[in-house]
KEKE-744367 format. One record per residue (C-alpha): chain; x, y negated, z negated. Coordinates in nm, 3 decimals. Layout:
BEGIN
{rec 'A'; {X; Y; Z}}
...
***
This chain:
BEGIN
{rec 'A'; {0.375; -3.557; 3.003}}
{rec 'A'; {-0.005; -3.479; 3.058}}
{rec 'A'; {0.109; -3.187; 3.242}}
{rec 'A'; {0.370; -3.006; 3.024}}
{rec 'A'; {0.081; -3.051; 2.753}}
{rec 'A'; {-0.145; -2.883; 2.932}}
{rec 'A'; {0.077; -2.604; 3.040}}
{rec 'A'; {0.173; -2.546; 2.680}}
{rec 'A'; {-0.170; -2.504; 2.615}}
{rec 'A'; {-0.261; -2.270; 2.856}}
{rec 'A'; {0.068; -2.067; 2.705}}
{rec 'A'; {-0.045; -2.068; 2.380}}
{rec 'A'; {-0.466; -2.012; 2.392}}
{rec 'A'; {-0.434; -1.641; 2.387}}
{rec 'A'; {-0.243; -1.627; 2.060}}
{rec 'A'; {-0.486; -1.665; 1.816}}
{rec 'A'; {-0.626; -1.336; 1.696}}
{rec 'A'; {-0.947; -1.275; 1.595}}
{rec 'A'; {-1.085; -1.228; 1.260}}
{rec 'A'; {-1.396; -1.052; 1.419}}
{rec 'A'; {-1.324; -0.782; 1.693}}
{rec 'A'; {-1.543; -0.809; 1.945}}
{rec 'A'; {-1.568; -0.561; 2.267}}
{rec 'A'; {-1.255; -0.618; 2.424}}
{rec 'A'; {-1.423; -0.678; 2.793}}
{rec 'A'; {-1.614; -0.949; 2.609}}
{rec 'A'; {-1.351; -1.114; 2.406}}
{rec 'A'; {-1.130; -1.092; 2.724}}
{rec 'A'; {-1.409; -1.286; 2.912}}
{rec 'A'; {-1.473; -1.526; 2.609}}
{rec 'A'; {-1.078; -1.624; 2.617}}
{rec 'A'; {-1.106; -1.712; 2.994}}
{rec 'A'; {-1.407; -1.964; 2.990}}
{rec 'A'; {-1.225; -2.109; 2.665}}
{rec 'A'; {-0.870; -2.148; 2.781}}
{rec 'A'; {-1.047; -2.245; 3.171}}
{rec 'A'; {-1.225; -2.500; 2.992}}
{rec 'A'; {-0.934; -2.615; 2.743}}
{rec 'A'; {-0.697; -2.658; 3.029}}
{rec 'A'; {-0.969; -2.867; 3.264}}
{rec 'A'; {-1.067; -3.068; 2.973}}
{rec 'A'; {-0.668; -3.106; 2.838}}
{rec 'A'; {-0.833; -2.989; 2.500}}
{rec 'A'; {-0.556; -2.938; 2.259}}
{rec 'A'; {-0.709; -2.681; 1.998}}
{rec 'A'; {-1.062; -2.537; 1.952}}
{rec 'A'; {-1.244; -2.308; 1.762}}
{rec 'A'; {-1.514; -2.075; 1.833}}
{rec 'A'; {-1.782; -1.838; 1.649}}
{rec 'A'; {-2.053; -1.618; 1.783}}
{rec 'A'; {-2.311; -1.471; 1.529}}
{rec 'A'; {-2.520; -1.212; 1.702}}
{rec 'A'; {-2.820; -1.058; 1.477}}
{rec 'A'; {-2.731; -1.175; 1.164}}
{rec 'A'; {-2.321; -1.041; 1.215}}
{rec 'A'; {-2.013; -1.269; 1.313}}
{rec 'A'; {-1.922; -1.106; 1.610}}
{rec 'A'; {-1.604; -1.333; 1.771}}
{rec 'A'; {-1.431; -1.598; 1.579}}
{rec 'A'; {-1.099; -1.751; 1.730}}
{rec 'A'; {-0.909; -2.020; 1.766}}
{rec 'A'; {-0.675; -2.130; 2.026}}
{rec 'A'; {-0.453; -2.435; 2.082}}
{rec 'A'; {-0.325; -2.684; 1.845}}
{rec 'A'; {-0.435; -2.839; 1.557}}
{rec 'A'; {-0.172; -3.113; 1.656}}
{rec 'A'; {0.026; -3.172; 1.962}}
{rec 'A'; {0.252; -3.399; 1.804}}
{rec 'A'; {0.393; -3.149; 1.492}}
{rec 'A'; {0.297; -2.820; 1.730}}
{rec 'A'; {0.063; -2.690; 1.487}}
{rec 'A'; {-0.140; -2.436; 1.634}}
{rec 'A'; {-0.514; -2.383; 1.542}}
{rec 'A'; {-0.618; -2.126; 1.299}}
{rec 'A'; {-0.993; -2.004; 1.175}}
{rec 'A'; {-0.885; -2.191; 0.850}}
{rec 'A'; {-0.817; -2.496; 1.059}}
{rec 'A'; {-1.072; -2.774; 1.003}}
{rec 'A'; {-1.260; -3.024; 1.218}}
{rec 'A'; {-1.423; -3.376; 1.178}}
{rec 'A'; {-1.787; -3.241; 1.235}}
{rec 'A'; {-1.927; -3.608; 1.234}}
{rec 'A'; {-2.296; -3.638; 1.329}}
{rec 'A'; {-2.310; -3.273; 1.282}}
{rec 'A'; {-2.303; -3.340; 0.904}}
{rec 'A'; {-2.660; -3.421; 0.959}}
{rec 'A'; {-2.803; -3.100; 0.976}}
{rec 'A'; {-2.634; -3.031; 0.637}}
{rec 'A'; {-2.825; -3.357; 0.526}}
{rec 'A'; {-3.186; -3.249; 0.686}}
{rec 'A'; {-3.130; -2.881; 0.494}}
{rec 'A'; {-3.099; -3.038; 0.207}}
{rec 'A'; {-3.440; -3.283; 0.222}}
{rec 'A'; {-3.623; -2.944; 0.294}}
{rec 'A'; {-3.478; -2.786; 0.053}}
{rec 'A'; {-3.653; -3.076; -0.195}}
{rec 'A'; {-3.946; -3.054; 0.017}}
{rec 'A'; {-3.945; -2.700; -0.058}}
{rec 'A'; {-3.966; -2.715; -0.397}}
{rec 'A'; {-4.246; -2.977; -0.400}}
{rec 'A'; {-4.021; -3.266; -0.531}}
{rec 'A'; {-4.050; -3.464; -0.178}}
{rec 'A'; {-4.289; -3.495; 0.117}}
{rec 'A'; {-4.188; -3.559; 0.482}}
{rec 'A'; {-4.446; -3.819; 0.479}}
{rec 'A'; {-4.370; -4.015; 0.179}}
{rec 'A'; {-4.203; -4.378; 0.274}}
{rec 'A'; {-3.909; -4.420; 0.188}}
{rec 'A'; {-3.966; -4.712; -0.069}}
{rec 'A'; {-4.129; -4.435; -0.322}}
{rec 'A'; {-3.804; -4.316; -0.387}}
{rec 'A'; {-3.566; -4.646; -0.312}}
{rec 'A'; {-3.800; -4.938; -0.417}}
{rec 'A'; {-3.544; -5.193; -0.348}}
{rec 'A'; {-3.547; -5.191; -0.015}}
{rec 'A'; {-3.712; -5.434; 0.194}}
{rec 'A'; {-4.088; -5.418; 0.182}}
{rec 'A'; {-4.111; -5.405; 0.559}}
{rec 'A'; {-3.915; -5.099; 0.508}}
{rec 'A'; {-4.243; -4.911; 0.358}}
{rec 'A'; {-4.397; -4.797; 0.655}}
{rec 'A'; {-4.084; -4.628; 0.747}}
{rec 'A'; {-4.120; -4.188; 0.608}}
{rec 'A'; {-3.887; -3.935; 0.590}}
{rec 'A'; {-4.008; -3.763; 0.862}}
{rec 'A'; {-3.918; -4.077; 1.046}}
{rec 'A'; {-3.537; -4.109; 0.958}}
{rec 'A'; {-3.498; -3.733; 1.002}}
{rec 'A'; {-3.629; -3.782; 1.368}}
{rec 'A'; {-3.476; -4.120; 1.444}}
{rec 'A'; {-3.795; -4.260; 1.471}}
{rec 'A'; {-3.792; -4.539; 1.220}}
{rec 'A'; {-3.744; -4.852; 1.379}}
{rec 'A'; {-3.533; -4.963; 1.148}}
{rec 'A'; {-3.201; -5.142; 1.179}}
{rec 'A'; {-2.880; -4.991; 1.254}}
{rec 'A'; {-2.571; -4.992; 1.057}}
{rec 'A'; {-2.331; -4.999; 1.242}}
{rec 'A'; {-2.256; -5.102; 1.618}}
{rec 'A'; {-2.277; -4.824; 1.817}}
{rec 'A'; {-2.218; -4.904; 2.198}}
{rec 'A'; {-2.176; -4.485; 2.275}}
{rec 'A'; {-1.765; -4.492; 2.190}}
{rec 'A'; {-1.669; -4.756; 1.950}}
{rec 'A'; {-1.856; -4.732; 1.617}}
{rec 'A'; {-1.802; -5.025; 1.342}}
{rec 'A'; {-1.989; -5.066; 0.997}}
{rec 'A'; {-2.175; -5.418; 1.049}}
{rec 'A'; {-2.018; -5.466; 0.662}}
{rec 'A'; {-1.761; -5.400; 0.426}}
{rec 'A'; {-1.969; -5.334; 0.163}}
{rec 'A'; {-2.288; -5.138; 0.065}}
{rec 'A'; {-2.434; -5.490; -0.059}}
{rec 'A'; {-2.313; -5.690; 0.253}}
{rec 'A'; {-2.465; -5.419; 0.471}}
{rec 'A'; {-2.810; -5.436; 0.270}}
{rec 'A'; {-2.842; -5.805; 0.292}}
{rec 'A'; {-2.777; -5.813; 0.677}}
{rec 'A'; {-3.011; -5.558; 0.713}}
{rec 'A'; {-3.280; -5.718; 0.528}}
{rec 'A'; {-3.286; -5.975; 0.781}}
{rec 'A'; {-3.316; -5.762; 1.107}}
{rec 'A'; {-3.613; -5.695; 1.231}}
{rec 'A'; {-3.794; -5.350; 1.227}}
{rec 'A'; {-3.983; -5.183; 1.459}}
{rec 'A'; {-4.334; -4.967; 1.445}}
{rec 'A'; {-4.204; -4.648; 1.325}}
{rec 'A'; {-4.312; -4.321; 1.526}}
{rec 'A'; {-4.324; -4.521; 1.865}}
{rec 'A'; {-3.985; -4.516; 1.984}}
{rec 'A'; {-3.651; -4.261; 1.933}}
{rec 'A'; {-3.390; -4.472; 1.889}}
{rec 'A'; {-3.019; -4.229; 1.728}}
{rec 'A'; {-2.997; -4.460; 1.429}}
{rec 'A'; {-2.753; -4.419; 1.154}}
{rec 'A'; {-2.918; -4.613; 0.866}}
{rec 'A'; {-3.132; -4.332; 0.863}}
{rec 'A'; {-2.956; -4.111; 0.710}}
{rec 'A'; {-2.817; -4.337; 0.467}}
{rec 'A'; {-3.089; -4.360; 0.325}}
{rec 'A'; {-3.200; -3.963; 0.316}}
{rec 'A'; {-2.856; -3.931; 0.128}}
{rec 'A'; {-3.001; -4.247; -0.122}}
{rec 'A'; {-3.335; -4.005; -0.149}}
{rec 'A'; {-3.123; -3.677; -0.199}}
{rec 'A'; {-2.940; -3.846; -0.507}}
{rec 'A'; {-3.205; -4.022; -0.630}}
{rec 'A'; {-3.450; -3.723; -0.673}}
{rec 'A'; {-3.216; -3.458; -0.743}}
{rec 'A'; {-2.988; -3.690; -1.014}}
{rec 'A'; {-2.701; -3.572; -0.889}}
{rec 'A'; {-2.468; -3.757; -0.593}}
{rec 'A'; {-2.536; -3.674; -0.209}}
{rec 'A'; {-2.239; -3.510; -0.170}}
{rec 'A'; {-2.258; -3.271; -0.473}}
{rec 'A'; {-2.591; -3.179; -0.426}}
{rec 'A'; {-2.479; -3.051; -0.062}}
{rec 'A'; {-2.212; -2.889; -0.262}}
{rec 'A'; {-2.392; -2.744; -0.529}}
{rec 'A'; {-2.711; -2.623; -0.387}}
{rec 'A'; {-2.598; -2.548; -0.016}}
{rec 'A'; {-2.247; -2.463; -0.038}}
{rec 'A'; {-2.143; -2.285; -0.350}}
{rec 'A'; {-2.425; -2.000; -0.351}}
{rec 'A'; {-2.312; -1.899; -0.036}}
{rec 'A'; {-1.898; -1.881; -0.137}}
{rec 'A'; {-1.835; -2.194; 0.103}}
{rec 'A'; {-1.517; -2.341; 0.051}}
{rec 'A'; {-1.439; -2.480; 0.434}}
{rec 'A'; {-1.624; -2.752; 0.429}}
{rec 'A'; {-1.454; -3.098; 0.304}}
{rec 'A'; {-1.536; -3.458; 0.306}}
{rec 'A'; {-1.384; -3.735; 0.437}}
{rec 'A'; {-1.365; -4.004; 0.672}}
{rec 'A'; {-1.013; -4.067; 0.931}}
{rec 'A'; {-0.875; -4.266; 0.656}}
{rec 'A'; {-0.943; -3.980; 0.374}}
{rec 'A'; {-0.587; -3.730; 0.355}}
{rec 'A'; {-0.764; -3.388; 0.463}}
{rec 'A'; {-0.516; -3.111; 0.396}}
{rec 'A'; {-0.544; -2.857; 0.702}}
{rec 'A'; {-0.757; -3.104; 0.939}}
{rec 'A'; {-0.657; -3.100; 1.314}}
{rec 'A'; {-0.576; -3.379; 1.445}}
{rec 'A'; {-0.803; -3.578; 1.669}}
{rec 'A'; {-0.755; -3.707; 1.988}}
{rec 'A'; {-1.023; -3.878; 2.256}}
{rec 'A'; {-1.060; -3.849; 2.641}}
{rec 'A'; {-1.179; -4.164; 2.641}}
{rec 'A'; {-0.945; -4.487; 2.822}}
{rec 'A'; {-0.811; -4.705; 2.515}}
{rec 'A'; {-0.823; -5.062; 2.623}}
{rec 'A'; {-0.486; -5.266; 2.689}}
{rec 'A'; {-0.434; -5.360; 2.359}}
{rec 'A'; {-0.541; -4.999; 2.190}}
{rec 'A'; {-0.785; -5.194; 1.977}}
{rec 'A'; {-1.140; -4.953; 2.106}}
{rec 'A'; {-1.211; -4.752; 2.361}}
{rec 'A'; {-1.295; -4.922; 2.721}}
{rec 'A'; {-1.649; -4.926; 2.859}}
{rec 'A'; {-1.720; -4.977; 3.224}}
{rec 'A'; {-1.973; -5.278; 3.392}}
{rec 'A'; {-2.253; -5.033; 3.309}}
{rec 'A'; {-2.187; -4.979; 2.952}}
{rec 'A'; {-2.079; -4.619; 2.976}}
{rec 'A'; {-1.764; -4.481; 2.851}}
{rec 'A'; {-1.433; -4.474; 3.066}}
{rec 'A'; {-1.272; -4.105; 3.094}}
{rec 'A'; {-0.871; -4.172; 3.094}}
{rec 'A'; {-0.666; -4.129; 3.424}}
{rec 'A'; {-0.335; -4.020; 3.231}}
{rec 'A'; {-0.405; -3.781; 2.976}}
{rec 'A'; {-0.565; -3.758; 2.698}}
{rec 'A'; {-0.481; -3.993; 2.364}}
{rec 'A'; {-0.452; -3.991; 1.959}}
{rec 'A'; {-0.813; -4.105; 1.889}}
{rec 'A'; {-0.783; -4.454; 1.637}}
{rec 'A'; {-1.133; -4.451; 1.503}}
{rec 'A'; {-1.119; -4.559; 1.185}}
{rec 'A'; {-1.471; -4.553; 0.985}}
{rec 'A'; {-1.409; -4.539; 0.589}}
{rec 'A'; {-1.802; -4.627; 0.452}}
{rec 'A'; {-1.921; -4.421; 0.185}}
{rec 'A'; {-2.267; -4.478; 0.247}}
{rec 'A'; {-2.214; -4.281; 0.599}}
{rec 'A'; {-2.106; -3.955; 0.431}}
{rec 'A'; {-2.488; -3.847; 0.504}}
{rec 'A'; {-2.453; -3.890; 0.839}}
{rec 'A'; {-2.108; -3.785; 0.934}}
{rec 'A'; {-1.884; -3.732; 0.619}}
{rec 'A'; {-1.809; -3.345; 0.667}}
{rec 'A'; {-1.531; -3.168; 0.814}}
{rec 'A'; {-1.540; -2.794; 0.849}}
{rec 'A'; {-1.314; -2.493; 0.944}}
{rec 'A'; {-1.484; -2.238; 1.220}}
{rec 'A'; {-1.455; -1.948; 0.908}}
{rec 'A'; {-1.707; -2.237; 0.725}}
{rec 'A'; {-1.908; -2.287; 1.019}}
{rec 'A'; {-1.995; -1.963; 1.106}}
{rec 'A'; {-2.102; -1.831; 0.762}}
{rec 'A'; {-2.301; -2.174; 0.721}}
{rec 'A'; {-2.502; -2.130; 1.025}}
{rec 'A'; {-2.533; -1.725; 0.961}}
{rec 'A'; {-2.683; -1.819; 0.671}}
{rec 'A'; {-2.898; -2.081; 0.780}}
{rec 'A'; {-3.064; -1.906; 1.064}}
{rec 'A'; {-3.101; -1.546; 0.860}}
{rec 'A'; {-3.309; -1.778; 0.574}}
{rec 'A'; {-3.099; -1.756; 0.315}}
{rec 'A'; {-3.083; -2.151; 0.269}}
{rec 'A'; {-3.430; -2.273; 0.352}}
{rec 'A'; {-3.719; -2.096; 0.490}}
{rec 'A'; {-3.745; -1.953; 0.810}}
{rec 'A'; {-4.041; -2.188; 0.915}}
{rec 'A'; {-3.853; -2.517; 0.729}}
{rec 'A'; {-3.602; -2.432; 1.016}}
{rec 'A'; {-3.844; -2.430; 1.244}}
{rec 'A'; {-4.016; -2.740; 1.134}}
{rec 'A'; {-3.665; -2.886; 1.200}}
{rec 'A'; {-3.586; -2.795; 1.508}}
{rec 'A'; {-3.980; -2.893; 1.670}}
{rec 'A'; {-3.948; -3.186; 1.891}}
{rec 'A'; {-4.095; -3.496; 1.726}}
{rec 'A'; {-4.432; -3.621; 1.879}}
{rec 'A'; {-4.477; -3.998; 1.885}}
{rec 'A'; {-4.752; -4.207; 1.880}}
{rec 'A'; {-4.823; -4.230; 2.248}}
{rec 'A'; {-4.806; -3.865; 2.288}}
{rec 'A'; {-4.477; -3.826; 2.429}}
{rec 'A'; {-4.137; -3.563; 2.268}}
{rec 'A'; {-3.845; -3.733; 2.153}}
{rec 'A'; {-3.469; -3.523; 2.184}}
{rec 'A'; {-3.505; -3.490; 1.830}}
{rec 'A'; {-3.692; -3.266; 1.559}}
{rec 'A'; {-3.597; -3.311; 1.247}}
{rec 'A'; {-3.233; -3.361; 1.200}}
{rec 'A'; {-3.204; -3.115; 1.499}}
{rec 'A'; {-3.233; -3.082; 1.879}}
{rec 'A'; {-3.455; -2.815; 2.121}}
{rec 'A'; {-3.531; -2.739; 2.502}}
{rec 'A'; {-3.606; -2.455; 2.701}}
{rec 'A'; {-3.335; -2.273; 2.906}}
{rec 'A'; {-3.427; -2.007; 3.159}}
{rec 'A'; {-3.694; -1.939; 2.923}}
{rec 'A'; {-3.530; -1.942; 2.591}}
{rec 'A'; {-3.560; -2.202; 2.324}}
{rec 'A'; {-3.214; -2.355; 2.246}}
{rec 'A'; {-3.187; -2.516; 1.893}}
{rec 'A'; {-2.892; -2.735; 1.902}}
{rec 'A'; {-2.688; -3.025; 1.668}}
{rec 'A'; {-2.361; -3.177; 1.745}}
{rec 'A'; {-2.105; -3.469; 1.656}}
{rec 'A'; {-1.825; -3.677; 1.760}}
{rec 'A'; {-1.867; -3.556; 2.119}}
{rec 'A'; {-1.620; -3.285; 1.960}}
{rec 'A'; {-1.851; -3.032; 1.838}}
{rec 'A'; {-2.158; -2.874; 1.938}}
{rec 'A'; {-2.374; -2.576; 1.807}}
{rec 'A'; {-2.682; -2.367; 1.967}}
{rec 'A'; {-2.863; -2.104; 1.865}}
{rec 'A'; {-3.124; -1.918; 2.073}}
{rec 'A'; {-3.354; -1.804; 1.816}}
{rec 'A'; {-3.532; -1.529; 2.007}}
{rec 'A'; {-3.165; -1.388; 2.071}}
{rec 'A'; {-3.091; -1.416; 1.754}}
{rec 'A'; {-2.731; -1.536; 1.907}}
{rec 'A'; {-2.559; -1.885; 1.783}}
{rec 'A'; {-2.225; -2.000; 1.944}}
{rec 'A'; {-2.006; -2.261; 1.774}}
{rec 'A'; {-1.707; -2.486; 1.914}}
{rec 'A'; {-1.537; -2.695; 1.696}}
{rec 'A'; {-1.233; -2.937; 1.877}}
{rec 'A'; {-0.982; -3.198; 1.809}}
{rec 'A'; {-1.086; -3.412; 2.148}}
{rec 'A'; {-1.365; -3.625; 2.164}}
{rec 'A'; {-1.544; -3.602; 2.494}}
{rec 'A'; {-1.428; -3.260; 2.546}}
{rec 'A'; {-1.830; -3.197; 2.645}}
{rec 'A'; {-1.819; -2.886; 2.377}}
{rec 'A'; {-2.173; -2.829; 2.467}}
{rec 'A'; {-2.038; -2.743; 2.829}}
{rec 'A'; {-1.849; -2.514; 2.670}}
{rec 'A'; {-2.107; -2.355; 2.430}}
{rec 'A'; {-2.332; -2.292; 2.769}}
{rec 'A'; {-2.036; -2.112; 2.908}}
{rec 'A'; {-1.978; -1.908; 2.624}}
{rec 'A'; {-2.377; -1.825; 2.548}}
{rec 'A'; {-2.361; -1.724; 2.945}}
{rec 'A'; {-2.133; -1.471; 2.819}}
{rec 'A'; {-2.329; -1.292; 2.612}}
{rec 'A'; {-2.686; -1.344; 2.765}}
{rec 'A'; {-2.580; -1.255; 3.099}}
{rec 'A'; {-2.775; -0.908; 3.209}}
{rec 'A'; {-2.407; -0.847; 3.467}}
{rec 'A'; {-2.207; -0.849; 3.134}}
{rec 'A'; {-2.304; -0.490; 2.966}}
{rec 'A'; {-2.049; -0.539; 2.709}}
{rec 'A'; {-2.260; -0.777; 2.557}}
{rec 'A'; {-2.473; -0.540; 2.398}}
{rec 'A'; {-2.151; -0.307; 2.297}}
{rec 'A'; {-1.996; -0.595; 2.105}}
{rec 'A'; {-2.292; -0.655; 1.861}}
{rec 'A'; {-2.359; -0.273; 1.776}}
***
């Protein structure tokens, strides 16, 4: 079965046409590493977008959206985008920072003083960079992730009894965090988390590919999603081996059963996006026509904690040097990844419908293409 999947991939990854024309050599060379990597990986569908000096220059799609109806993936086809809803969430805090109505160092009690007051030391700099210290909520163990509570009051009282850590001496990925930068966003701009996102990041820029909902919201046009990850015997999570790390399936890949439907996680991974979305979201966003140019950059600076020492994180996203290029990167659901190499002015994005398909593999191959001094017909498809 695993094999006459993956064979019917391979047939169909070259059908999707482009919306963008690249160079031809280029495009050629893009399908390869995709459908190489697709068939490897037994990725069913996948989108992709590169945005070369301010200009979409390649956006495709290839696969299926589902295996099980034989839907194939289209540029209008969309994708859970999970933690990657967080950059959307960390452009809109500096957008209020922007206009003087937050600061990155104000705790978090100024603007929610019900929470705990052990809470107070905790900033918005700190959730942004995962450096708060503060409780988790939800159990995270890399695969399987479960709301500690069924409701937003549950979850606040269990909370309140956790302990917190010194904030700014340890980067721990934290999802409370976020939940409460949504709480902030509402709070100060009066209007709910998700329609401020809509309303001041979305609309001005014509975005209508972006939706929200969880796996148990009805998503007209979202791919299906599927994991490469071993379900356990009785299909109830995903296995783990002795060491705590996540079990890559011997027979194929499966129709992933995560089932998260909190409200108060929208912040941190309510989105789902089409690659049409994604690509005139992040054009946008890197050409500083959402925040400013050195907001971005704020974002994207590693995090320095108190003994001195970088974190993975900046604010809301991730950097590190490559052959001597800064690479700015966010991604979610081990499904998606995004990286842009500023002083390139070059951003790849893959969106797919199977968790663990390593996209950021993928987006290495893909920025390879097009940075590569032995590919010429790079510099031919931007022009």
């Amino acid at each position: 079965m695993a094999k006459r999947i993956v064979s019917m991939l391979v047939a169909i990854v070259l059908l999707q046409a482009p919306l963008v024309h690249a160079n031809s050599s280029i495009e050629l060379k893009v399908d390869e590493v995709v459908g190489k990597d697709m068939a490897a990986r037994h990725t069913p569908g996948a989108s992709v977008a590169v945005i070369k000096d301010g200009k979409v220059v390649l956006e495709k799609s290839y696969g299926l959206a589902s295996i099980e109806l034989n839907v194939p993936a289209t540029n209008a086809t969309l994708y859970r985008l999970a933690s990657t809803t967080k950059e959307f969430t960390g452009v809109a805090i500096m957008t209020l920072v922007e206009q003087g109505s937050i600061s990155l160092d104000d705790s978090v009690r100024k603007y929610l003083p019900d929470l705990p007051a052990s809470w107070a030391p905790v900033t918005i700099r700190h959730c942004l960079s995962h450096t708060s210290g503060l409780p988790d909520n939800v159990v995270d163990d890399m695969v399987n992730v479960l709301p500690l509570a069924g409701t937003r009051a549950d979850l606040m009282a269990l909370l309140a009894q956790k302990p917190v850590k010194a904030p700014g001496t340890s980067m721990v990925y934290n999802q409370t965090e976020y939940m409460l930068l949504g709480d902030i966003i509402a709070r100060v701009s009066g209007m709910p988390y998700e329609r401020y996102v809509d309303e001041r990041l979305l609309k001005p820029l014509g975005i209508t590919g972006l939706q929200w909902g969880d796996t148990w919201t009805l998503v007209p046009g979202r791919a299906s999603l599927y994991t490469a990850l071993q379900p356990t015997a009785d299909h109830s999570k995903l296995q783990l081996d002795a060491k705590g790390q996540p079990v890559f399936s011997t027979n194929g890949i499966h129709p992933f059963g995560s089932k998260i439907a909190t409200d108060w996680l929208n912040p941190a991974a309510g989105l789902n996006g089409s690659i049409q979305a994604m690509a005139t979201w992040e054009n946008a966003l890197w050409t500083g026509k959402v925040i400013k140019p050195e907001s971005l950059a704020l974002m994207a600076k590693p995090y320095v904690m108190r003994d001195g020492k970088t974190g993975d994180f900046g604010l809301a996203l991730m950097q590190e040097n490559q052959q001597g290029h800064v690479r700015v990167s966010t991604g979610g659901g081990a499904a998606v990844w995004i990286t842009t190499i500023p002083d390139q002015h070059l951003t790849v994005i893959v969106l797919t419908n199977l968790q663990a398909s390593q996209p950021y593999k993928l987006v290495s191959a893909i920025l390879d293409v097009y940075t590569r001094p032995t590919h010429s017909g790079a510099a031919e498809a931007t022009r």
